[in-house]
C-alpha positions as CSV (number, residue, x, y, z in Angstrom):
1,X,2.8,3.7,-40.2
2,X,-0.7,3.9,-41.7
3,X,-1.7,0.5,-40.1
4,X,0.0,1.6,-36.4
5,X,-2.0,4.5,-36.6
6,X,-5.5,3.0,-37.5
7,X,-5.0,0.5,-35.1
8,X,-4.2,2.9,-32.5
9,X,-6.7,4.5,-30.1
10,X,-6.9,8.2,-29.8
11,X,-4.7,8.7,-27.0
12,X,-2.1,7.3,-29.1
13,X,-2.2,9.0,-32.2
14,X,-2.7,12.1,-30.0
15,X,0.6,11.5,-28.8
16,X,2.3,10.8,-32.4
17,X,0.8,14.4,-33.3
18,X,2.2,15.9,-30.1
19,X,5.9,14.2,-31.2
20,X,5.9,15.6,-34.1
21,X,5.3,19.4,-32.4
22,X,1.4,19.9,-34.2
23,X,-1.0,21.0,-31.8
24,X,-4.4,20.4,-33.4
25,X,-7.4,18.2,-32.1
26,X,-9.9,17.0,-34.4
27,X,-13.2,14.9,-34.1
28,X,-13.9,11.6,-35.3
29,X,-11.0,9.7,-36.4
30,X,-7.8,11.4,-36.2
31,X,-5.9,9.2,-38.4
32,X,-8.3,9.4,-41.1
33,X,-6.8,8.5,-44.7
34,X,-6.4,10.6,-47.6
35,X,-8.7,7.7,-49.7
36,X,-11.5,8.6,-46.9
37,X,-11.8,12.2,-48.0
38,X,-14.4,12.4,-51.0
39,X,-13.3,13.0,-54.2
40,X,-9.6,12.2,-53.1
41,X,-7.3,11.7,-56.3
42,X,-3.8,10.9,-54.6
43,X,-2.2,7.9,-54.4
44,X,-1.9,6.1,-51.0
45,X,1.5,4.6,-51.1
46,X,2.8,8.7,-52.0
47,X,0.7,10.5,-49.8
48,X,-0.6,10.7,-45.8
49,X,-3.4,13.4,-44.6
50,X,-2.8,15.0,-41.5
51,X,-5.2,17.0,-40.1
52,X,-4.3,20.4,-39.0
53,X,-5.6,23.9,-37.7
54,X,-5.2,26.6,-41.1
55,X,-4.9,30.1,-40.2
56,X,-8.4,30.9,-40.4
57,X,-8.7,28.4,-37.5
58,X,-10.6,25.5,-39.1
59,X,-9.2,22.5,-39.3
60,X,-8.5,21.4,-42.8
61,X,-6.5,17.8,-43.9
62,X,-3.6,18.7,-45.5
63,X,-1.4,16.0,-47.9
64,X,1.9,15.2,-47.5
65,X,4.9,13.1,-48.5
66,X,4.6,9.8,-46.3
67,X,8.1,10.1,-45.8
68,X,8.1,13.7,-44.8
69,X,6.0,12.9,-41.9
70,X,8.2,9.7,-40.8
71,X,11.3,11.9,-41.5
72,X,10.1,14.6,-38.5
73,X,10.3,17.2,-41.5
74,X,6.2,17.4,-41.1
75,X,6.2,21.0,-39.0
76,X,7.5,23.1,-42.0
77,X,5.8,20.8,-44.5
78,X,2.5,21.5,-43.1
79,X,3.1,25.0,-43.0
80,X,4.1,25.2,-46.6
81,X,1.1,23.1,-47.2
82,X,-1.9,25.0,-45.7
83,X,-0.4,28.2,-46.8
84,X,-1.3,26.2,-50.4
85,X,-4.7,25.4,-49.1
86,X,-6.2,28.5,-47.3
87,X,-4.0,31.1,-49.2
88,X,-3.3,30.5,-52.5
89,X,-4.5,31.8,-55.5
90,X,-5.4,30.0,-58.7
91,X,-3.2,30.6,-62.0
92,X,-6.5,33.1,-63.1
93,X,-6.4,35.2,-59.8
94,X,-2.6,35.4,-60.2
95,X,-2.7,36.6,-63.3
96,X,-5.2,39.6,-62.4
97,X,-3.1,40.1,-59.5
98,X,0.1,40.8,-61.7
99,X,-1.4,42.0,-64.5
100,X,0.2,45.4,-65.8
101,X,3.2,45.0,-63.4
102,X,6.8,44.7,-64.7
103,X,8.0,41.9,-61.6
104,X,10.5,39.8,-62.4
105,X,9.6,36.7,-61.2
106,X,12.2,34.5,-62.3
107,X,14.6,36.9,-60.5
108,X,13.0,36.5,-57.7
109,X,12.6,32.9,-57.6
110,X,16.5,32.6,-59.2
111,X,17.3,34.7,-55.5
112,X,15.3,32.3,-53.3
113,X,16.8,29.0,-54.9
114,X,20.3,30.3,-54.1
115,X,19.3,31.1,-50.5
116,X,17.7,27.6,-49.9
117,X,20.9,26.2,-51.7
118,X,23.0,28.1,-49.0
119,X,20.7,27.4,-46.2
120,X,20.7,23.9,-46.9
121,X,24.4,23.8,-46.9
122,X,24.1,24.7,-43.2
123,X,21.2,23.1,-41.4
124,X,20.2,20.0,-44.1
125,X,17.5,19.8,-46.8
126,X,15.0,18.7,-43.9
127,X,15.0,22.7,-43.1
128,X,14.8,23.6,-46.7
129,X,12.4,21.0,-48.6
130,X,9.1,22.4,-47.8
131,X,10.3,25.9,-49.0
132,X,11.5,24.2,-52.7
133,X,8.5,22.0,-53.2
134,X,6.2,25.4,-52.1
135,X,8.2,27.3,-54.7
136,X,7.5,24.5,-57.6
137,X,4.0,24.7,-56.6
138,X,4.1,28.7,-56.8
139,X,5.6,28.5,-60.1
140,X,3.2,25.8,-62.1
141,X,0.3,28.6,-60.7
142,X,2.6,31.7,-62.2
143,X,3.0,29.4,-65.7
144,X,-0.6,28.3,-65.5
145,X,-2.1,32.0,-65.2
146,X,0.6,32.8,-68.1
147,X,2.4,34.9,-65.6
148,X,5.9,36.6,-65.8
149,X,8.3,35.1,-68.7
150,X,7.3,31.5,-69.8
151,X,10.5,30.2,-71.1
152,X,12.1,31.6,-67.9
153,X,9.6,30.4,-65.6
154,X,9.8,27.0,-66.7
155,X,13.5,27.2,-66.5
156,X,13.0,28.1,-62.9
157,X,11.0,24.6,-62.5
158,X,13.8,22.6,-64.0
159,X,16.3,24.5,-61.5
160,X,13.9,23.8,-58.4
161,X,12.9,19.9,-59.5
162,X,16.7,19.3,-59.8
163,X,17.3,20.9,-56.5
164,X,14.2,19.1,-54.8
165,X,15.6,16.0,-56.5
166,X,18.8,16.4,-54.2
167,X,17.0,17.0,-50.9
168,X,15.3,14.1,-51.5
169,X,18.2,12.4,-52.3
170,X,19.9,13.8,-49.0
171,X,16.9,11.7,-47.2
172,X,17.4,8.7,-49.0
173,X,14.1,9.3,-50.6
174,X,15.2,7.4,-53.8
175,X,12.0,7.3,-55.4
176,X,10.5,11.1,-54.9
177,X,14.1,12.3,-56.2
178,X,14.0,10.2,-59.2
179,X,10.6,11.7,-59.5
180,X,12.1,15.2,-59.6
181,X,14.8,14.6,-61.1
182,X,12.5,13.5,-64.4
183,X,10.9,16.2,-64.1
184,X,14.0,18.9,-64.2
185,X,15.4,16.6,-67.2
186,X,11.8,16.6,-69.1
187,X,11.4,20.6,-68.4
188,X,14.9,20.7,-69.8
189,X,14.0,18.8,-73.0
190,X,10.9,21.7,-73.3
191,X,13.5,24.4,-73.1
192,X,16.0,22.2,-75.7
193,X,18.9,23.6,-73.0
194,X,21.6,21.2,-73.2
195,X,23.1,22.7,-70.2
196,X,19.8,22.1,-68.2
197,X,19.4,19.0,-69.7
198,X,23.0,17.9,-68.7
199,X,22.4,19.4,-65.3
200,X,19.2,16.6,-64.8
201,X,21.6,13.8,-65.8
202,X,23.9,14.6,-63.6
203,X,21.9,14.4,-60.8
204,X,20.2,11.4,-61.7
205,X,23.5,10.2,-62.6
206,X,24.6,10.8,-58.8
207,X,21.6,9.3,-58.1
208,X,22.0,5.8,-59.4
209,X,25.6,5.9,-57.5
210,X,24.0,6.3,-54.1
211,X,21.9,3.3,-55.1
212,X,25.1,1.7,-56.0
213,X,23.5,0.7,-59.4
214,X,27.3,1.2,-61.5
215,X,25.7,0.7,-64.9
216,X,22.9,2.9,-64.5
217,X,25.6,5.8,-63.2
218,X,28.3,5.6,-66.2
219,X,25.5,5.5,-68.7
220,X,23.8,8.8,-67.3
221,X,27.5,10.3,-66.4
222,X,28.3,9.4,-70.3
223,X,25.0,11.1,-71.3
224,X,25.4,14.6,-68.9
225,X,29.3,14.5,-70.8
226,X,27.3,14.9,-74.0
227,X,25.2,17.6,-72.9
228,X,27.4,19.7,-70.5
229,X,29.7,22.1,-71.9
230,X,33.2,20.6,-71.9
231,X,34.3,23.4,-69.6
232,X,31.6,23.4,-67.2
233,X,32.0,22.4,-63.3
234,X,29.1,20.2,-63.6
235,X,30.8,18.4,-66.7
236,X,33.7,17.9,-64.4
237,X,30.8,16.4,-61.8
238,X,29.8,14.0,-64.2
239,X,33.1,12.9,-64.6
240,X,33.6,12.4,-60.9
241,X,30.1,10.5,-60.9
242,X,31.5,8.2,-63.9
243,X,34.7,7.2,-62.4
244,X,32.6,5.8,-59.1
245,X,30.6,3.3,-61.1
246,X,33.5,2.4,-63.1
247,X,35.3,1.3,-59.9
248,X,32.2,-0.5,-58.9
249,X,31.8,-2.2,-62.1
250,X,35.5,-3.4,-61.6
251,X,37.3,-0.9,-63.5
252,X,40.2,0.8,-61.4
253,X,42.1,1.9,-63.9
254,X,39.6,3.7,-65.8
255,X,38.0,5.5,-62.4
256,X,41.9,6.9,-61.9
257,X,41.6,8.0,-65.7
258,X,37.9,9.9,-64.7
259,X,38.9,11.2,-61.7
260,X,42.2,12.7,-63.3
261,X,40.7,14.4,-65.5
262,X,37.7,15.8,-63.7
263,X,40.5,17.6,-61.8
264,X,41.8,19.0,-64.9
265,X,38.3,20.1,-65.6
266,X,38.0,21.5,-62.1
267,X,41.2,23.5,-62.5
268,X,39.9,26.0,-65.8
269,X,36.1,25.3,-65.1
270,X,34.1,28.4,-66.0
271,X,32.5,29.5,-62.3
272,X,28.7,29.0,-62.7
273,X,26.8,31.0,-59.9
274,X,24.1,28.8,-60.2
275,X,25.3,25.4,-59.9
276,X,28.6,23.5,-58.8
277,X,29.8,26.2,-56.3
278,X,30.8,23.1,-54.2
279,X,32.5,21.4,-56.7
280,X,35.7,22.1,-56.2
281,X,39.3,19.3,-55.9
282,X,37.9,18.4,-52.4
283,X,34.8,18.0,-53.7
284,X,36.7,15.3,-56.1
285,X,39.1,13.8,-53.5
286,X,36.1,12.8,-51.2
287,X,34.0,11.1,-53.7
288,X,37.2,9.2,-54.5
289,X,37.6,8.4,-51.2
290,X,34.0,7.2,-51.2
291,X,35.3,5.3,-54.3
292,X,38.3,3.9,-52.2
293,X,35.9,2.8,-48.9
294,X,32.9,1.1,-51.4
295,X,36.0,-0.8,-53.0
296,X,37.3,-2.1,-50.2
297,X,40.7,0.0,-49.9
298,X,39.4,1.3,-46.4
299,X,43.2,2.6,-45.4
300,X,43.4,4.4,-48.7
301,X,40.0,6.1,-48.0
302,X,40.7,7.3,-44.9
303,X,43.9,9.1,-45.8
304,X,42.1,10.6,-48.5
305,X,39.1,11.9,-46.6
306,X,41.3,13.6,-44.3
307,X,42.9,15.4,-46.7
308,X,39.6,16.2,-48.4
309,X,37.8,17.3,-44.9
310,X,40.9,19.6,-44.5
311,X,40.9,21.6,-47.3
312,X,36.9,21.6,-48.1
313,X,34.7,25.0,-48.1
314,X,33.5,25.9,-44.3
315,X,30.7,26.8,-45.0
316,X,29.2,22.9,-46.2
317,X,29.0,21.8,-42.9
318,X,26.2,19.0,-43.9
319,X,28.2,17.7,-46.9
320,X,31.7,17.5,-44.1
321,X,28.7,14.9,-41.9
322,X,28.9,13.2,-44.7
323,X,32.5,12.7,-45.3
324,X,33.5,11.6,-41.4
325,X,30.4,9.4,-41.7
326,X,31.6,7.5,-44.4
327,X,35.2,8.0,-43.0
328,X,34.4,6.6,-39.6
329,X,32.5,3.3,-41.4
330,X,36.1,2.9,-43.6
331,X,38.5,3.5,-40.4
332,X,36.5,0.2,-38.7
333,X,36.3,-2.0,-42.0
334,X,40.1,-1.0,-41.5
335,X,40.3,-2.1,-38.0
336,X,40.9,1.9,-36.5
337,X,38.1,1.5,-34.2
338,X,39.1,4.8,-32.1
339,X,39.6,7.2,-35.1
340,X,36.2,4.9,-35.8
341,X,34.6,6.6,-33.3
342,X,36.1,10.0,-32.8
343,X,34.6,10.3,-36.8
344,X,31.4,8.6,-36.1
345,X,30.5,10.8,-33.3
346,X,31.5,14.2,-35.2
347,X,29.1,13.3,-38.1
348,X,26.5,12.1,-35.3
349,X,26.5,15.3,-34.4
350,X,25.8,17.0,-37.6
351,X,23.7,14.0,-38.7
352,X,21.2,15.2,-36.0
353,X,21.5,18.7,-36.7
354,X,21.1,18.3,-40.2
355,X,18.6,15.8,-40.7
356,X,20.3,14.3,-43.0
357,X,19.5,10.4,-43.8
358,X,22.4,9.9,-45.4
359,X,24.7,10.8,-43.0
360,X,22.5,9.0,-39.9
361,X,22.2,6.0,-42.3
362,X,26.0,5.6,-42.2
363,X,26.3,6.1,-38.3
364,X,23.9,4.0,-38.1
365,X,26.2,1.4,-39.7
366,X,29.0,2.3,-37.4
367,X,27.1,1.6,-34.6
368,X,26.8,-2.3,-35.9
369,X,30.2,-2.8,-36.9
370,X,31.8,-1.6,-32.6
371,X,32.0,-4.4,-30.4
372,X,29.6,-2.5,-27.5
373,X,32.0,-4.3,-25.4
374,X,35.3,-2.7,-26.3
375,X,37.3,-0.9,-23.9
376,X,39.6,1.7,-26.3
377,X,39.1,5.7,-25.9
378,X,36.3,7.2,-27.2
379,X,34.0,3.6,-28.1
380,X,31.4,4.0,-25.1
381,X,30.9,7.9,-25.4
382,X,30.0,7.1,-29.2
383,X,27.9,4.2,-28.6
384,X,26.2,6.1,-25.7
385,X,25.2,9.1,-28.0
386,X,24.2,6.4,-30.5
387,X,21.5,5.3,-27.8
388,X,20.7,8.7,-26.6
389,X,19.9,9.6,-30.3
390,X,17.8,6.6,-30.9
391,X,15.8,7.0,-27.9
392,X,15.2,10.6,-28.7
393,X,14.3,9.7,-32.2
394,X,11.4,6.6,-31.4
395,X,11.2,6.3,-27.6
396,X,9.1,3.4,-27.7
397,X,11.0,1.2,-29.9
């Protein structure tokens, strides 16, 4: 992208900015690079500048994840961004500001990560991901200026970096959320929290499963086991994460062992308000049926996904993209091209309302498995709203 847009005459790059909804001119070169701006100390293959109008009206250049841009999840990032660079204090000026006061800061942070959870649930961690990152930037300033409760602020950054590690993840942004996810696990370590350190592992045990790296996935799955409390939902998740890679490493029998008892686990879990309120059996029974489709027992899958898709929580619309994604991909390795379709163009649906890579990455797939020449019900509407979507998303390609 960084070459397209230095090759590209103003006009152009005008009209990238104008796609991606920022109205701000700026004189000279308008794709200037962050290694252009004096002083600079970011790496180029983590970071774009994008020049933009702050509140005060100047223009300022404001750093961003390369993939945030690319992603179309720039508009809120920005926002987050220059409110960082035109409003924010520095850890000493918070600490005047909140000195003598009795705010509870972690409360109020603990509040706002269970709202962005919720929020992401419904409209996709594309909606949500400036907000975290803006909080984790917030609360290094609050435990720089020694602000508020230090062992609870920094438990507030392992909570955030764990939950920035899933958006991430949600984008197919492997690298950033293995980033965060070291990050929650290492503030973890600082607390000595085994809870918070087997929270990290579970994630990054999740993590190494979507990047179908089995080994990688049972070894953190066996490490969260250690670390989790026995009776925790998110011991029961790292079950569930274990008896994936053991069915990709070639061992049926013990995933059916795994996923057996992460049921049992499921069934006199403690509830924990502040993590694994999705993890519930359907929660189980689709990630089996992901186990079932990645396997290649695609008729298997699909009976299991719509059992788990029937009975899941309403309110995860983003995660139920998900399922009929990789439902839809497992009813045409199985030959049902309409149910194929009827899936694929459900998730479509939620894939562009979300945002969510990993549900536009699997429709994506669809798309290349249907013959565009079939006749059966339901093949050209999908393959039509396939186009429309592509066309909408790079109009030039």
């Amino acid at each position: 992208m960084d070459n397209k847009l230095a090759a590209a005459d103003p006009a152009v790059v005008e009209r990238f900015r104008a796609i991606l909804n920022m109205q701000t001119v700026i004189e000279g070169r308008p794709h200037e690079l962050l290694d252009d701006v004096p002083g600079a100390q970011f790496d180029d293959d983590d970071c774009v500048v994008v020049p933009t109008r702050a509140l005060s009206g100047e223009i300022v250049l404001v750093a961003l994840p390369r993939r945030t841009v690319v992603l179309g999840i720039g508009t809120g990032a920005i926002g987050a961004a220059v409110a960082g660079v035109t409003s924010s204090p520095l850890g000493s000026t918070l600490a005047a500001l909140f000195a003598d006061t009795s705010i509870d800061h972690v409360r109020h942070f603990d509040k706002l990560r269970m709202s962005l959870i919720e929020s992401d649930n419904l409209y996709g961690s594309a909606q949500t991901l400036p907000h975290v990152l803006s909080a984790l930037d917030l609360l290094g300033r609050l435990k720089r200026g020694k602000v508020g409760d230090p062992r609870g602020i920094l438990r507030m950054q392992a909570m955030f970096a764990e939950t920035a590690a899933w958006q991430y993840q949600d984008q197919r942004d492997y690298v950033r959320a293995d980033n965060w996810a070291a990050k929650a696990l290492r503030w973890s370590h600082q607390l000595a929290d085994d809870y918070y350190i087997g929270l990290s592992l579970v994630r990054m045990s999740q993590l190494a499963c979507d990047r179908g790296d089995a080994t990688e996935g049972a070894e953190l799955a066996t490490a969260a086991r250690r670390s989790a409390p026995p009776d925790s939902l998110f011991s029961a998740a790292a079950l569930t994460f274990r008896a994936h890679s053991q069915a990709l490493d070639g061992d049926p029998l013990g995933s059916v062992r795994a996923y057996d008892n992460a049921r049992k686990i499921v069934e006199f879990a403690a509830d924990d308000p502040k993590w694994g309120m999705f993890l519930d059996h359907s929660y189980v029974d689709a990630y089996q049926a992901y186990t079932s489709a990645e396997t290649g027992e695609y008729s298997r899958a699909t009976t299991q996904f719509t059992e788990a898709i029937a009975h899941m929580q309403p309110d995860y619309q983003r995660d139920k993209g998900v399922y009929l994604a990789r439902a839809a991909v497992a009813h045409m390795a199985a030959g049902e091209i309409e149910p194929a379709a009827a899936a694929g163009g459900r998730a479509l649906e939620i894939g562009i309302g979300t945002r969510s890579a990993r549900i536009l990455h699997k429709v994506r797939e669809l798309s290349g498995m249907i013959d565009p020449d079939s006749t059966q019900t339901g093949v050209a509407e999908f393959l039509d709203a396939v186009t429309a979507w592509k066309d909408a998303s790079c109009p030039d390609r």
